[in-house]
N, C-alpha and C positions, 0 to 999 in steps of 0.2 A: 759921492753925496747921494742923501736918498731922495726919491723924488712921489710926485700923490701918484696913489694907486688911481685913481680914476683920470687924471689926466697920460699916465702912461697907459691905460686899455684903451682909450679913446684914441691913438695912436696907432699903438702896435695892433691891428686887426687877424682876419680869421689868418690870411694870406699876404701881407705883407707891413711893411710901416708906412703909412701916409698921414700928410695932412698941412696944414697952411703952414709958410717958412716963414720965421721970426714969431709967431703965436705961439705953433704948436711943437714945431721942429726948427731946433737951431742945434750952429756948432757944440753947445755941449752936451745937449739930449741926445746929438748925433754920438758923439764922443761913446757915449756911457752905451749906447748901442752895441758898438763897435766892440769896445772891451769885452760888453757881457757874448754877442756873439764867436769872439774870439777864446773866451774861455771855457764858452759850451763846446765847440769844434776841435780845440787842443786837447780839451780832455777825450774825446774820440780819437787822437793820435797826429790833427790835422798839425800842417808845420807853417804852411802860410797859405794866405787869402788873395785871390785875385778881386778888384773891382773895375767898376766902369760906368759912366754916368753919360746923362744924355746933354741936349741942347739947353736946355734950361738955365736962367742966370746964378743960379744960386746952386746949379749941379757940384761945380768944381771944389766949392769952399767946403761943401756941406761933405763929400767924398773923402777932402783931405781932413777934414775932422776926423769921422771913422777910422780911415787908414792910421790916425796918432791913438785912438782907442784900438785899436788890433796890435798894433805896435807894441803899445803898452803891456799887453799879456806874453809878450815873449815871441807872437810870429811876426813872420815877414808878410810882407804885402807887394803885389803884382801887379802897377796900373797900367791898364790898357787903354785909359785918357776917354772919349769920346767913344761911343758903342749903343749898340742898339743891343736892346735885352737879347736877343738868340744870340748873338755876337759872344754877350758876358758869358750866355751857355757853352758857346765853344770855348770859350777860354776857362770854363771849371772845368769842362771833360778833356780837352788834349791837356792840363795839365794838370789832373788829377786833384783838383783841391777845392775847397771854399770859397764861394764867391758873394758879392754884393755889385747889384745893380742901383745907382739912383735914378730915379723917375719916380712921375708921378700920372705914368702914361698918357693916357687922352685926357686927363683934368686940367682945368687952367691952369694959369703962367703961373699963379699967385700960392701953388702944391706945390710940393715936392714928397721923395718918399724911398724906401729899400725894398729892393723883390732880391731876398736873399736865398742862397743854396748850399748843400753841402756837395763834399767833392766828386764830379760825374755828374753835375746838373740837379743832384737829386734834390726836390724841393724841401723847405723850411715854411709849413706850417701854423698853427695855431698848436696842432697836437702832434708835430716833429718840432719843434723848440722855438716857436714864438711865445711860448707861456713861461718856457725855461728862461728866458731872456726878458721878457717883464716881470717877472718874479727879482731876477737880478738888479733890473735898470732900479726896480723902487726900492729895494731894498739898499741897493749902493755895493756897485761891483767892486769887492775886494783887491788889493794891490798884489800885483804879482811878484813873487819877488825872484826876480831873475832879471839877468839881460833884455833891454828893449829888442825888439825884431829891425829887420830895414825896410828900404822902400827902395823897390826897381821899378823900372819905365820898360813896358813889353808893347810894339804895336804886333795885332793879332790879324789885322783887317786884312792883308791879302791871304791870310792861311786861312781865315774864314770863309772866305770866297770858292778858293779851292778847294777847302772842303766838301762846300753845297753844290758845286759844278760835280764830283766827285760824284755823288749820290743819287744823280738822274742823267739817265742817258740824253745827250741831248746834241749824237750826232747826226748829222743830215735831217735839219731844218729847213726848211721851206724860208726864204726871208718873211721878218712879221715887223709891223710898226707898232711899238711896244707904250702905251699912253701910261704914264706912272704918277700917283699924287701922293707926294712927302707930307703935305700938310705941314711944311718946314721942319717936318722931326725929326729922325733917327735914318730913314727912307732916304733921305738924302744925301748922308753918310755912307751906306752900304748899297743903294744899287748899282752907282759904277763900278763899286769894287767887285759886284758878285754878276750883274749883268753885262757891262759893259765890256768884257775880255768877248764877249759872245758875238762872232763877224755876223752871223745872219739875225741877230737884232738890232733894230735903228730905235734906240730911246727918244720918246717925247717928251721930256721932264714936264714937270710941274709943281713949285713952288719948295724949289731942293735946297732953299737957304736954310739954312739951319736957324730958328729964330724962337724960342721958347712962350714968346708971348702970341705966337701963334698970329698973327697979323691979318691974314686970308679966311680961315676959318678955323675951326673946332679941331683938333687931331682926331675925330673920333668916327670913323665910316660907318660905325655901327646905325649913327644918325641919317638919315637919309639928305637933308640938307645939307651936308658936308661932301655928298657925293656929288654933288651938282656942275660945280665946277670939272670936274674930270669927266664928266658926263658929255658935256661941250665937248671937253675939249678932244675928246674920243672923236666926235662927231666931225668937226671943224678940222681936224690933223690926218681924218681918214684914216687912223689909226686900228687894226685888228684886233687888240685886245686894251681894257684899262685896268692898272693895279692901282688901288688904292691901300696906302698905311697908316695905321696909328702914332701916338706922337714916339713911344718906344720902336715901333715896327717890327713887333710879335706878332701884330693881327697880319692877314692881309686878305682885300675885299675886292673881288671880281666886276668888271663891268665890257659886256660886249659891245660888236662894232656897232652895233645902235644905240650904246649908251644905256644898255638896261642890264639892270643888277644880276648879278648870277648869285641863288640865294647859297650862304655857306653850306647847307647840306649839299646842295650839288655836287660844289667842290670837295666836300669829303666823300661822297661817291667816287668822285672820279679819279679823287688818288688812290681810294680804296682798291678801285677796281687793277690801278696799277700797281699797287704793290700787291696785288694777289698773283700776278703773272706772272711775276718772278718768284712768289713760293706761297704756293697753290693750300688751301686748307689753313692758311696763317690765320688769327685773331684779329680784330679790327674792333674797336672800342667807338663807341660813340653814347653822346650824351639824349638825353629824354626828352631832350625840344628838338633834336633834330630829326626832319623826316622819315617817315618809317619806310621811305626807299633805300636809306641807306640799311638799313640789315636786311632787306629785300636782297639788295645789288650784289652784297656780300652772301649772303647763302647760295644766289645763284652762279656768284663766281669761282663757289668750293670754299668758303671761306668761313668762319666762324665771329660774328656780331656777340659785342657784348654792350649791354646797356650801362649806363653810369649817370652817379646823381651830375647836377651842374655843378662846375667848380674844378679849377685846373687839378688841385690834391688832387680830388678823386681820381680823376683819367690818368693823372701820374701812379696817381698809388694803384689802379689795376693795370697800366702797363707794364709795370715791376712785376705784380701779381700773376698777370698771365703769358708774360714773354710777347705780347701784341705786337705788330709790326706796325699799326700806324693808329690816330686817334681822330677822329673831328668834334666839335663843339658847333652850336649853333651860332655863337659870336667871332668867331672866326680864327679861333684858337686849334690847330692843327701841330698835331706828335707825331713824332717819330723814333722807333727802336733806335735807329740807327744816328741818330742826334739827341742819344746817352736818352730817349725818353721824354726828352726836353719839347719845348713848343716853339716854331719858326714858321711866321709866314711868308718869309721868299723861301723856302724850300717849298713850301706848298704851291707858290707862284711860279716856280722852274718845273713843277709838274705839269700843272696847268699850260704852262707856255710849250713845254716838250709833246704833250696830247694832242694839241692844237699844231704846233709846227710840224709832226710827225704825217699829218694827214691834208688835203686839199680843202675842206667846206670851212665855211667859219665857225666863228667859237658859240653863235648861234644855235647853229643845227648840232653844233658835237653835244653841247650841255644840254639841249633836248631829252637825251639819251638818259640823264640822272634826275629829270625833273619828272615827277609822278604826279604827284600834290597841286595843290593851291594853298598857301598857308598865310597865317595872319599877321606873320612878324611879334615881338615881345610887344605887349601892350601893358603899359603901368597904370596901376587905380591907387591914386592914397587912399589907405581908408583909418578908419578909430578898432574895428574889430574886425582882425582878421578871417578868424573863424568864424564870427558868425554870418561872415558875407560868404564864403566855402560852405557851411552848413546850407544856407540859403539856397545858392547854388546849384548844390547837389540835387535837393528837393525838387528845385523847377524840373531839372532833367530825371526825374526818378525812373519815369515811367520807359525814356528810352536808353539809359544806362544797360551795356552790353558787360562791362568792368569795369571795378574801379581796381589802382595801386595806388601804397603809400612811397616810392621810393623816392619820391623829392617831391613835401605836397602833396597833390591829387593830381590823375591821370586816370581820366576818363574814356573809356569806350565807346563811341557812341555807335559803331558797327557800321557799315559800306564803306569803310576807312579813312572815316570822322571822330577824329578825338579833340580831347585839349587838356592843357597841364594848367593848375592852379598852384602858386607857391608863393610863397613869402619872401622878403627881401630879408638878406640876413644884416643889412646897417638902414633899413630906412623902413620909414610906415605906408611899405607899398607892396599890393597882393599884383604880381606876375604872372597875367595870362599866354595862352602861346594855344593856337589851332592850327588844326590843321584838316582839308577833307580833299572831294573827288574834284569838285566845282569851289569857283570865289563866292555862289550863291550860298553852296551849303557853310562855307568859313562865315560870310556875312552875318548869316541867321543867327549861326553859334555865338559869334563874337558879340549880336546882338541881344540875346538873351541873358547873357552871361555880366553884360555891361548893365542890362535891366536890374537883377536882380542885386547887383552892387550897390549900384543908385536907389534903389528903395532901401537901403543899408545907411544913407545920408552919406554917402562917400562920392567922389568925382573923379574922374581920369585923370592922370595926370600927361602919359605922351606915350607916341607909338614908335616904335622902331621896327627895322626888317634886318 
């Protein structure tokens, strides 16, 4: 059947399918998904599709939809039931094929959604075949005529495990009391299987039920009030380090034994700096809001920094591009070559944990060593015109502008290694600040003149994150 263009774009986005279940996303939109991505992928030569889906109540039904849309075009299908998105990654790359994640990551209970791939993790875009695929859906994906495909049951979880154990050395530790927060997501799923074999770590769980309505708080660490809880409970369990994850548990967000954030650029410093030791002059990718210690840290370790707009595409598409050994993002998004390219935040959490257990001080004084900056965290403004609050902007600062770039938005100069990025949200009417300088005085200033010149614009803040 064919369905309205404007409700499948509203849908199928730059980067993935989301949006409200039973509204906007039911079993048969799922269906007509499923088929159209199964016939974009077989005509590439694929044979069958792995999936996998998270906590969420409407994950299983919504999966088994799909899986009877992929069916339908002739392949087979691979579920691995229950999975946290890096999870579905391993399971496209050890078995070479197409995959679909349902989630609807840190959004409420009331989302769902697909972060789909082709085979080797490689991502499925807006401009790698999410357009091919709502071209299909509205059109009404044609019947195949051939053989239905089948449906097997694969659990992948301890080979996932071994995998990520596999990928960082992580002999002769030090014992470390390990504070973890699921956020009742996917986190809860995969840390015993991936932490827990590990004798010199004692886990402190936290909130490892698997519960999609999220009960405790938000799945989203990005938010500072969601870290609050693990923040305690660091403190209270005397615990060395705290992981916190998203409701998928792709991201993952640091917090030392005082309970204070370790901001993401750090942490992609500091694996940067570890995957540079074991091959020296590699590529290291990072995105435009995160600290300019990290290509600092990187040129000083032999190593080659490459900038990239925000957006996972991107960072996938120049680590294909340039062979990169590893990637950070300022929202806690961390790649790896060697996990097919893919994004995992416990593999970036067994670095972290290996650096730290590797040596005596705490995780204090080691991330000392990647923190340069003072930064301001994402600050969101609604506004009505975007540009002409950037226009504005720019003006106030004209006279101390050292450079501008356009590679996502505006990226300003401001010299003594004071800048800040201006950008646009690509689904909402919100202009995306992000600074960074020497002192919190000189981020302040910045952050406050930039906030001025908005607000004479008739526009309002809307929230801050770090």
């Amino acid at each position: 059947m064919s369905r309205s263009a404007a409700a499948v774009h509203h849908v199928i986005k730059a980067y993935d399918v989301r949006g409200l279940v039973g509204e906007e996303i039911d079993e048969g939109f799922v269906a007509d998904v499923g088929a159209a991505f199964a016939r974009m992928v077989r005509d590439e030569g694929a044979r069958q599709v792995t999936i996998g889906y998270d906590m969420r109540a409407s994950s299983p039904t919504l999966a088994a939809a799909f899986a009877d849309g992929v069916t339908s075009q002739g392949l087979d299908v691979v579920r691995i039931g229950l999975a946290s998105t890096d999870q579905l990654y391993f399971a496209s790359g050890m078995l070479d094929c197409p995959g679909a994640m349902f989630t609807a990551s840190h959004n409420p209970a009331a989302y769902n959604g697909i972060k789909l791939c082709r085979a080797g993790a490689k991502p499925v875009g807006k401009d790698t075949g999410l357009t091919t695929i709502s071209d299909d859906v509205i059109a009404g994906v044609p019947t195949f005529d051939g053989p239905p495909g089948s449906i097997t049951d694969r659990d992948v979880l301890a080979d996932y495990g071994e995998f990520l154990r596999s990928l960082v050395d992580l002999s002769g530790l030090r014992p470390l009391r390990v504070a973890v927060d699921a956020g009742n997501g996917m986190a809860g799923h995969t840390t015993p299987a991936v932490l827990g074999p590990l004798s010199s770590l004692e886990l402190l769980p936290l909130y490892f039920e698997l519960d999609g309505t999220f009960p405790n708080h938000e799945a989203n660490p990005l938010n500072p009030d969601n870290l609050v809880d693990l923040q305690n409970h660091v403190i209270a369990t005397g615990a060395d380090i705290g992981l916190a994850f998203d409701g998928d548990a792709d991201r993952c967000f640091v917090v030392d034994e005082s309970g204070h954030p370790i901001s993401p650029s750090a942490v992609t410093a500091l694996v940067a700096a570890r995957e540079l030791n074991r091959e020296i002059g590699a590529t290291v990718i990072h995105n435009l809001i995160t600290s300019r210690a990290v290509p600092e840290l990187v040129i000083e370790r032999g190593g080659t920094p490459v900038r990239s707009r925000v957006g996972h595409s991107y960072i996938k598409g120049l680590m294909a591009e340039t062979g990169a050994i590893f990637g950070g993002e300022h929202s806690a998004h961390y790649y790896f070559r060697d996990f097919w390219g893919a994004d995992s935040g416990m593999l970036a959490a067994l670095h972290v944990l290996a650096a730290l257990g590797e040596q005596r001080r705490p995780l204090s004084e080691l991330m000392a060593d990647y923190q340069r900056y003072e930064a301001s965290g994402e600050i969101n403004f609604t506004v009505v015109d975007a540009h002409a609050c950037v226009d504005s902007v720019l003006k106030s600062f004209s006279d101390r502008i050292k450079s501008i770039d356009h590679l996502d938005g505006v990226t300003v100069d401001l010299g003594d290694g004071n800048w800040f990025n201006l950008r646009t949200s690509n689904t909402e009417p919100l202009l995306r600040l992000n600074v960074e300088g020497r002192s919190t005085e000189d981020v302040d200033e910045v952050v406050g003149q930039v906030a001025a010149e908005i607000a004479a614009q008739t526009t309002a803040p809307a929230e801050t994150q770090t």
